[in-house]
C-alpha positions as CSV (number, residue, x, y, z in Angstrom):
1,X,92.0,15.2,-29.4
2,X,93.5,12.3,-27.4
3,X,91.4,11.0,-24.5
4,X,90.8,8.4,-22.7
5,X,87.8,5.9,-21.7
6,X,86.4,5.1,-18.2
7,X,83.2,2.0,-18.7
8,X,81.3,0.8,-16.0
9,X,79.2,-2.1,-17.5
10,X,76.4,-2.6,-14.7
11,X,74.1,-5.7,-14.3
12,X,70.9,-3.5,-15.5
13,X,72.9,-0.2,-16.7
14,X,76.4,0.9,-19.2
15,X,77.8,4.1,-18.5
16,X,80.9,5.9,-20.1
17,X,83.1,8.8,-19.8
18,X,85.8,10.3,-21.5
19,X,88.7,11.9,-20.3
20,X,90.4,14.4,-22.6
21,X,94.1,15.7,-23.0
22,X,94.8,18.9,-23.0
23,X,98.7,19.7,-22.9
24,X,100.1,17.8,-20.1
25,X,96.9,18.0,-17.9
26,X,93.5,16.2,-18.3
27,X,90.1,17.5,-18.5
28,X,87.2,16.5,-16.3
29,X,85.6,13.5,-17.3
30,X,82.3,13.7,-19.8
31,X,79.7,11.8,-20.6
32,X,78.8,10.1,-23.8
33,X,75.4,9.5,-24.2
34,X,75.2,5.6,-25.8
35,X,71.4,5.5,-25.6
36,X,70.5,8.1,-27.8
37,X,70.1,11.4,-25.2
38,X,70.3,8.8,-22.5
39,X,74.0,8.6,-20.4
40,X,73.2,5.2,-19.6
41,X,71.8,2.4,-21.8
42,X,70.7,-0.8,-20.3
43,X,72.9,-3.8,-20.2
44,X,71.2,-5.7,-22.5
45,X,72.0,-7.0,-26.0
46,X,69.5,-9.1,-28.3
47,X,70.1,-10.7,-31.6
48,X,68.4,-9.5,-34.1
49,X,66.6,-11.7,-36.8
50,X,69.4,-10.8,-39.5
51,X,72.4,-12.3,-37.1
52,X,73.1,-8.4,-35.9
53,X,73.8,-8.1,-32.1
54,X,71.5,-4.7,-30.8
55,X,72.1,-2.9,-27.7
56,X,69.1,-2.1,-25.3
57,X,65.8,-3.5,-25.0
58,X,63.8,-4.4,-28.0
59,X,60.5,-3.1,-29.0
60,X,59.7,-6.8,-29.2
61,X,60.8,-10.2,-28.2
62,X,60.3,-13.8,-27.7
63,X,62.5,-13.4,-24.9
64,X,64.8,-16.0,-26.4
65,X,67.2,-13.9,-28.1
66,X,67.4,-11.2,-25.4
67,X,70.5,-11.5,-22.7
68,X,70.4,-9.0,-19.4
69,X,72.2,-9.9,-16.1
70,X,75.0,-11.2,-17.4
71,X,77.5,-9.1,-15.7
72,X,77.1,-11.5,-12.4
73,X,77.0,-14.3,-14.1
74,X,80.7,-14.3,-15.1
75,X,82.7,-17.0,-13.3
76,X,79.7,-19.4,-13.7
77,X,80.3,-22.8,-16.2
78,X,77.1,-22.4,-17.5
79,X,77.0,-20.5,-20.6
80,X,73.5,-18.3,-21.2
81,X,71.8,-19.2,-24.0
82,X,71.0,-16.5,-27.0
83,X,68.8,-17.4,-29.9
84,X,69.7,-20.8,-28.7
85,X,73.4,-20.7,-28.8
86,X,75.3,-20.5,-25.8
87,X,77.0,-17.5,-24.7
88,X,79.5,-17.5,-21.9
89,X,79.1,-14.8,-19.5
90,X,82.3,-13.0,-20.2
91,X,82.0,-13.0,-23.9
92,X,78.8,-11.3,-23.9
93,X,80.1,-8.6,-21.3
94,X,83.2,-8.3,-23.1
95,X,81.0,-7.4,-26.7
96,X,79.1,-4.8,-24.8
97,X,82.1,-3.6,-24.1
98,X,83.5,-3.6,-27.5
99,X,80.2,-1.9,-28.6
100,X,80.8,1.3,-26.3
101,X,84.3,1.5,-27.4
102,X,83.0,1.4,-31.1
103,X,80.6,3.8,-30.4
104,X,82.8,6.0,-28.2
105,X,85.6,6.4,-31.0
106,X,83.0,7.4,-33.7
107,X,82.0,9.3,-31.5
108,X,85.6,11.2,-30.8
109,X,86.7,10.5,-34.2
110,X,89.7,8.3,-32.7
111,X,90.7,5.6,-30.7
112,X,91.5,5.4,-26.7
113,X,94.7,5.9,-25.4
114,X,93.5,4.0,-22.5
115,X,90.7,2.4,-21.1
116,X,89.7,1.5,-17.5
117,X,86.5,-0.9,-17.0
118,X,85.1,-1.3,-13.7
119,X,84.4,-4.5,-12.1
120,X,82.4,-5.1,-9.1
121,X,84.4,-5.5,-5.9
122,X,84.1,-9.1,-4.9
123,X,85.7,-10.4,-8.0
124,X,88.7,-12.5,-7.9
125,X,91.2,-13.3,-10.1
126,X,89.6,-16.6,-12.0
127,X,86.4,-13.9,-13.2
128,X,88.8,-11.0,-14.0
129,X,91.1,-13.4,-16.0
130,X,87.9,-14.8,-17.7
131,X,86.9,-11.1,-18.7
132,X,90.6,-10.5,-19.2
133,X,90.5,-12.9,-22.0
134,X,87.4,-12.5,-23.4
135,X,88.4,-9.0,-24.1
136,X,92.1,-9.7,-26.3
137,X,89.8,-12.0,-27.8
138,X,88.2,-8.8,-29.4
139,X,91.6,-7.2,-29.5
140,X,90.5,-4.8,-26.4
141,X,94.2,-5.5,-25.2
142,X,94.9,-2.0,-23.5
143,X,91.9,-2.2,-20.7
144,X,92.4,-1.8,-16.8
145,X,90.3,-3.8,-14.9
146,X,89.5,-1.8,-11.1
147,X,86.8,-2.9,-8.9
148,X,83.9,-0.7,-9.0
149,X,84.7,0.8,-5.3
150,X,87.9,1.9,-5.9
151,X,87.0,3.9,-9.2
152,X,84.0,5.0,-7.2
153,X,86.5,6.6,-4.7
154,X,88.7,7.9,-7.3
155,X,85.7,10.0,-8.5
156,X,85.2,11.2,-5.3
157,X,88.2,11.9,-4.5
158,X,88.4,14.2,-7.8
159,X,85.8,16.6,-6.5
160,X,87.7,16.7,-3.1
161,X,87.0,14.0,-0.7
162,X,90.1,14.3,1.3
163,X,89.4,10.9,3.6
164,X,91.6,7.9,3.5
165,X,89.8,5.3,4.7
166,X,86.5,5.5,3.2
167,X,83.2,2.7,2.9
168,X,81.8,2.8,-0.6
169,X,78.0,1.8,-0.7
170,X,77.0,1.3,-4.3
171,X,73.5,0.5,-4.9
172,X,72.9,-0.7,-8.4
173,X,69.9,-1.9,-10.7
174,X,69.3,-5.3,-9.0
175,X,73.2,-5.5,-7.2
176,X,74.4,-4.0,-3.8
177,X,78.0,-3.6,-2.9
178,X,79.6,-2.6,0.2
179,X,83.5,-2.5,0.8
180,X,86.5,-0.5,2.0
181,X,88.9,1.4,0.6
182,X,91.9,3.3,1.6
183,X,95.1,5.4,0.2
184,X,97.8,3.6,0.0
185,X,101.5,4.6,0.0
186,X,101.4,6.0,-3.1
187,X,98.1,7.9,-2.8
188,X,95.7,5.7,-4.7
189,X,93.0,4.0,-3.7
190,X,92.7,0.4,-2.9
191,X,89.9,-2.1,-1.9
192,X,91.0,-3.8,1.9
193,X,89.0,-6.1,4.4
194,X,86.3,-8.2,2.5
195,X,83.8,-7.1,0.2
196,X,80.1,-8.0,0.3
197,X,77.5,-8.1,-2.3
198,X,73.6,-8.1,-2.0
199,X,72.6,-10.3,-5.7
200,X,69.3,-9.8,-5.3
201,X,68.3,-6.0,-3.9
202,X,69.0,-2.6,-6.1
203,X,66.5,0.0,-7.5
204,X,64.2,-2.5,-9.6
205,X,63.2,-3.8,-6.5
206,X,62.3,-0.2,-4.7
207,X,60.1,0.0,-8.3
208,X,58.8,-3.3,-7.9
209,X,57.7,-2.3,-4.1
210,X,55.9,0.4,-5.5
211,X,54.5,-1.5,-8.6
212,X,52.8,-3.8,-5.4
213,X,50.9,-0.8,-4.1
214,X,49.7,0.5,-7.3
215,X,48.4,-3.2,-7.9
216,X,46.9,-3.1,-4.3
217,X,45.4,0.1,-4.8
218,X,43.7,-0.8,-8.5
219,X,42.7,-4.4,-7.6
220,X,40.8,-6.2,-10.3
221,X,41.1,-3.0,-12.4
222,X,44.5,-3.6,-12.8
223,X,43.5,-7.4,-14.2
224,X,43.6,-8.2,-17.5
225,X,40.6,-9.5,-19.5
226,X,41.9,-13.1,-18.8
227,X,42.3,-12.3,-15.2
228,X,46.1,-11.9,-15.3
229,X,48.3,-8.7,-16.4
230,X,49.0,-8.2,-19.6
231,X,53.4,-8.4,-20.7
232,X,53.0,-4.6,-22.0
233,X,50.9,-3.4,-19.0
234,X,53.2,-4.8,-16.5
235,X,56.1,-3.2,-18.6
236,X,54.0,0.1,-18.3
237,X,54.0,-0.2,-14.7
238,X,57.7,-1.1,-13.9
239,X,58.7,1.9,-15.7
240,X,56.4,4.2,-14.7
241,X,57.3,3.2,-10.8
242,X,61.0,4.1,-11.9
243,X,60.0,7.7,-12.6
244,X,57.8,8.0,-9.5
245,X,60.8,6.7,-7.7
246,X,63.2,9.3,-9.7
247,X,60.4,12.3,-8.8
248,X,60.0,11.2,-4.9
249,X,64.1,12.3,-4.5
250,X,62.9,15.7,-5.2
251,X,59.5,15.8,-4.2
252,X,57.1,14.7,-1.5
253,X,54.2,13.3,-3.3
254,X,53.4,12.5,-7.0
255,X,50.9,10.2,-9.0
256,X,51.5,6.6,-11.0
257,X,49.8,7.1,-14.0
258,X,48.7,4.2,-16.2
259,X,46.3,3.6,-19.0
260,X,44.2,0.5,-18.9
261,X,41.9,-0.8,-21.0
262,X,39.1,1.3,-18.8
263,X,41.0,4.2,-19.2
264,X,43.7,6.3,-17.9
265,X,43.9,6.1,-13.7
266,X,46.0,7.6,-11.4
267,X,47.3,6.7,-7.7
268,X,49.0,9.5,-5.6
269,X,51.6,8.4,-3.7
270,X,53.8,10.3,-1.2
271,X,57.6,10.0,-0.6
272,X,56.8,9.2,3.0
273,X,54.8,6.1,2.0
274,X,57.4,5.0,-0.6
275,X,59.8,5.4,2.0
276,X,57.7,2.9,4.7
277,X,57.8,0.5,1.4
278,X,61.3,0.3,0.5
279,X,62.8,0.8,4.7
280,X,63.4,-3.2,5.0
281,X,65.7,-3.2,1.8
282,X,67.6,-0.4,2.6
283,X,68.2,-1.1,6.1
284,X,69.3,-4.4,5.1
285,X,71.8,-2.7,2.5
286,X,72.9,-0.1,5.7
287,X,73.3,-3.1,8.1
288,X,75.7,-5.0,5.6
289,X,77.9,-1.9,5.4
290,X,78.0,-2.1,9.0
291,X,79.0,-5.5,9.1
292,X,81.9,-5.2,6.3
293,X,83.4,-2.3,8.5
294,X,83.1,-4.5,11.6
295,X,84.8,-7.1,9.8
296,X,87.8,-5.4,8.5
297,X,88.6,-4.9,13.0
298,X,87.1,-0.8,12.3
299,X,84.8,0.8,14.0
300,X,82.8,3.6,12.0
301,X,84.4,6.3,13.5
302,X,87.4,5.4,12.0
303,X,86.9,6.0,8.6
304,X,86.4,9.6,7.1
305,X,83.3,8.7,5.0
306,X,80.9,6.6,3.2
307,X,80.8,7.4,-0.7
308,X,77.9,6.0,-2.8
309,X,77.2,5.2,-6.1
310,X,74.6,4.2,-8.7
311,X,71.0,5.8,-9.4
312,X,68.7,4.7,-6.3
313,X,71.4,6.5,-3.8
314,X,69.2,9.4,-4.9
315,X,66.7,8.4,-2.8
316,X,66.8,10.7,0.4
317,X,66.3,7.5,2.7
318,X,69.3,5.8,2.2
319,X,71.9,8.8,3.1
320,X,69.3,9.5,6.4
321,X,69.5,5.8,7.3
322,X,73.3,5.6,6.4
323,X,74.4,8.6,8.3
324,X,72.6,8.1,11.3
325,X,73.6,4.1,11.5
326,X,77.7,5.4,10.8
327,X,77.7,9.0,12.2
328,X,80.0,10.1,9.5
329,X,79.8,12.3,6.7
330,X,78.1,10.7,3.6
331,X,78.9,12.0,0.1
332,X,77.0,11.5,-3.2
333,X,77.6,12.9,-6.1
334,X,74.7,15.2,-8.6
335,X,74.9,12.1,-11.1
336,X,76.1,9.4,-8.6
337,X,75.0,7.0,-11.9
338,X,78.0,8.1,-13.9
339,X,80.2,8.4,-10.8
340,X,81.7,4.9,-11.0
341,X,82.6,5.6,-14.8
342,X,84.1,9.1,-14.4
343,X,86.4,7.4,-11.4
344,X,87.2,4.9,-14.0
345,X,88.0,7.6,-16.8
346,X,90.4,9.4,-14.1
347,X,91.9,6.4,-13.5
348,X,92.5,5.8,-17.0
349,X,94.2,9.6,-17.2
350,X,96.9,7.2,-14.6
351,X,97.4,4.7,-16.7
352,X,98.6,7.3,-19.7
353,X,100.5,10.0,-17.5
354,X,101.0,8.9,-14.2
355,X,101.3,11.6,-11.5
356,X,102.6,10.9,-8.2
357,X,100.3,12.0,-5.5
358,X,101.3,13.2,-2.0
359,X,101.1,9.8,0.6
360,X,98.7,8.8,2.5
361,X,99.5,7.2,5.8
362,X,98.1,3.9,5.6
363,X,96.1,2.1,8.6
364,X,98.0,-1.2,9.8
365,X,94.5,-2.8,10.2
366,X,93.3,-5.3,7.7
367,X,95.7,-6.7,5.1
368,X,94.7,-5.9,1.1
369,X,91.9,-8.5,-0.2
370,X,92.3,-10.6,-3.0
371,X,88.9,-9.2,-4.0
372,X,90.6,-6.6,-6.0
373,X,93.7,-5.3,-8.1
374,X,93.2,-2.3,-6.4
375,X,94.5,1.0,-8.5
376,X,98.0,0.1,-8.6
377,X,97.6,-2.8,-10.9
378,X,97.4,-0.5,-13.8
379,X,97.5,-3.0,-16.8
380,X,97.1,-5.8,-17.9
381,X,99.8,-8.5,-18.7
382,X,99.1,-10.7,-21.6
383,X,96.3,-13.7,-20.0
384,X,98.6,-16.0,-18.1
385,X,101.3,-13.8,-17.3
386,X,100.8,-11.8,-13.9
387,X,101.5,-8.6,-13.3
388,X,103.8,-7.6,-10.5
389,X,104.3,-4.4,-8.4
390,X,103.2,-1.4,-9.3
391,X,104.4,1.0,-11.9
392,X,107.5,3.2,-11.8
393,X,107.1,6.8,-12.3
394,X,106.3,7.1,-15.9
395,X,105.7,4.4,-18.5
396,X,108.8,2.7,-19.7
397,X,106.9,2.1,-23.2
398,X,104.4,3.8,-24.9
399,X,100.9,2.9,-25.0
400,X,99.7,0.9,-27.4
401,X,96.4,2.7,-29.0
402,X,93.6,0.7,-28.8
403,X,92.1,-1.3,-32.1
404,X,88.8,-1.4,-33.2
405,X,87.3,-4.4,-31.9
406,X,87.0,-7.4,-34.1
407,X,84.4,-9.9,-34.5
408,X,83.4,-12.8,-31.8
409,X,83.0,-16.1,-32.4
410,X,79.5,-15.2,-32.2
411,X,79.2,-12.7,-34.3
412,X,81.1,-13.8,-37.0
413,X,79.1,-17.2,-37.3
414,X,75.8,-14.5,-37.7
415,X,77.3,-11.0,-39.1
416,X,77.7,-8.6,-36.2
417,X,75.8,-6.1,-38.9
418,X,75.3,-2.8,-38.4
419,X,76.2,-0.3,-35.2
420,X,72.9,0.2,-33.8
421,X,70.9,-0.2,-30.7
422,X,67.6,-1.3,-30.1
């Protein structure tokens, strides 16, 4: 059946959905689990002894051969280093990518007619050319690049956000974005005013917040025999704060539970205290939304929403603090994880069959940011050649399917070996 592919490659997380046809209308985007029963698989890849390149975290690890973060890192000259070879940014992002759309096509038993990769918003055009390239240079020559925001609105839009101006607050692993989007004549969504980005503050710091407390409750008991924490312990912990977190959205209290080397412990916690723990962060994520809707010459009553995105939105906290700081409506979605992908997915259902949508009047504040293509920069041009305008009612040519992705530089020097994740 033929279908299309909407990525979202995350600094700590990978997400995809697939879009699929069915006579002249699409289907609502679904999932495809790419970490086993998982939706997303960390963004991570490590080289395996054999030369193979593996997907997810490793059971074990000199640390050396294992790559994570380097989704922000694109744009920077130095490369990252990967069982001491280095690795520019893009390359490595663009062979995660080639691994999902590997995985995605044995998966559907075909290839993409189209596929749509989200980028975050505050990229310009050096780090999408950079990705641009590094992608034909795994023959992955039919993907859209969209900022994350505007695929994030698409989604939203799909289950009936009617807005046209709308903030998008995307709270990722370690990553926050803020930025505006709006309709624009033709009914898509674009990114306007000037995105801003938080490097340093997503989810793994709300787990690392609470990993503080446990260690504060457990003192010395928490010490290893040497007097510092054991690598596996402290692994225990970080992951076992990220399903407290993950229960406290639903309940009000719940219980850390570890096993130390004097046995198994436990240390309640309750949502309100986890809350008084993570408050600074997320009014510091609130306050920078604030600011990028000042900055565009808005005021928050004049736009219809604030749509989020990525896991830690979950967290009751951060809708309370966001609709009492904006007084507008705040929407989030059940898997707000998988919301950038399946906006990216719809938007690839554009790029196949494009459907005019009724116009949007357009605000005359703010002119368009170079920060993003925004949605009507549906493909593409060969790297070098820029793309101009946006497209005419239907396709003059026919899409070109996409071909299984070949071998990097990398890869080939080591055997890319086989499809597998760690």
């Amino acid at each position: 059946m033929p279908y299309v592919l909407g990525l979202d490659i995350g600094n700590t997380g990978t997400a995809a959905t697939v879009a699929r046809r069915r006579g002249d209308t699409w289907a609502r985007p679904e999932v495809v689990p790419l970490g086993g029963r998982s939706a997303v698989v960390p963004s991570v890849l490590h080289l395996a002894p054999d030369g193979s390149l593996m997907v997810a975290e490793p059971a074990t690890d000199d640390r050396s051969r294992t790559t994570r973060d380097f989704v922000r890192r694109v744009g920077d000259d130095v490369p990252l280093l990967l069982g001491g070879e280095p690795c520019p940014p893009e390359t490595l992002v663009a062979e995660l990518a080639a691994w999902v759309v590997h995985r995605v096509s044995a998966h559907e038993g075909g290839l993409a007619e189209a596929v749509v990769l989200s980028h975050p918003a505050g990229w310009g055009p050096h780090r999408r050319e950079l990705l641009h390239r590094a992608l034909w240079g795994l023959d992955l020559r039919n993907v859209t690049l969209l900022p994350r925001t505007v695929t994030v609105a698409e989604s939203h839009a799909a289950r009936g956000f009617p807005g046209t101006t709308a903030a998008v607050y995307a709270l990722g692993g370690n990553t926050f974005e803020a930025a505006l989007v709006r309709r624009n004549a033709r009914g898509r969504y674009e990114t306007f005013g000037l995105p801003q980005c938080l490097e340093t503050l997503g989810g793994t710091d709300f787990d690392e917040a609470l990993a503080e407390h446990v260690r504060a409750a457990l003192g010395r008991e928490f010490a290893g025999p040497a007097g510092g924490e054991a690598y596996p312990t402290l692994r225990g912990l970080l992951a076992e704060c990220d399903r407290v977190k993950r229960e406290l959205t639903v309940g009000t209290e719940t219980d850390v539970m570890l096993t130390l080397p004097g046995g198994p412990v436990r240390v309640p916690v309750t949502r309100a205290q986890f809350e008084d723990m993570i408050r600074p962060a997320v009014r510091a994520t609130v306050d920078l939304l604030v600011q990028t809707v000042h900055s565009a010459g808005l005021t928050p009553a004049q736009i219809d929403g604030v749509l989020l995105a990525g896991g830690s939105v979950r967290i009751p906290l951060v809708t309370e603090m966001l609709a009492a700081a904006l007084q507008v409506p705040v929407e989030v979605e059940p898997d707000p994880q998988l919301t950038a992908a399946t906006g990216a997915a719809l938007a690839a259902c554009q790029v196949v069959s494009p459907r005019p949508r009724r116009p949007a009047p357009v605000p005359a504040s703010a002119p368009v940011s170079d920060a993003g293509p925004g949605l009507p920069a549906w493909r593409h041009a060969e790297p070098g050649r820029p793309v101009h305008g946006e497209p005419p009612a239907r396709p003059p040519v026919r899409i070109t399917p996409l071909n299984l992705p070949k071998a990097s530089r990398l890869a080939l020097a080591r055997g890319r070996g086989r499809d597998r994740e760690g």
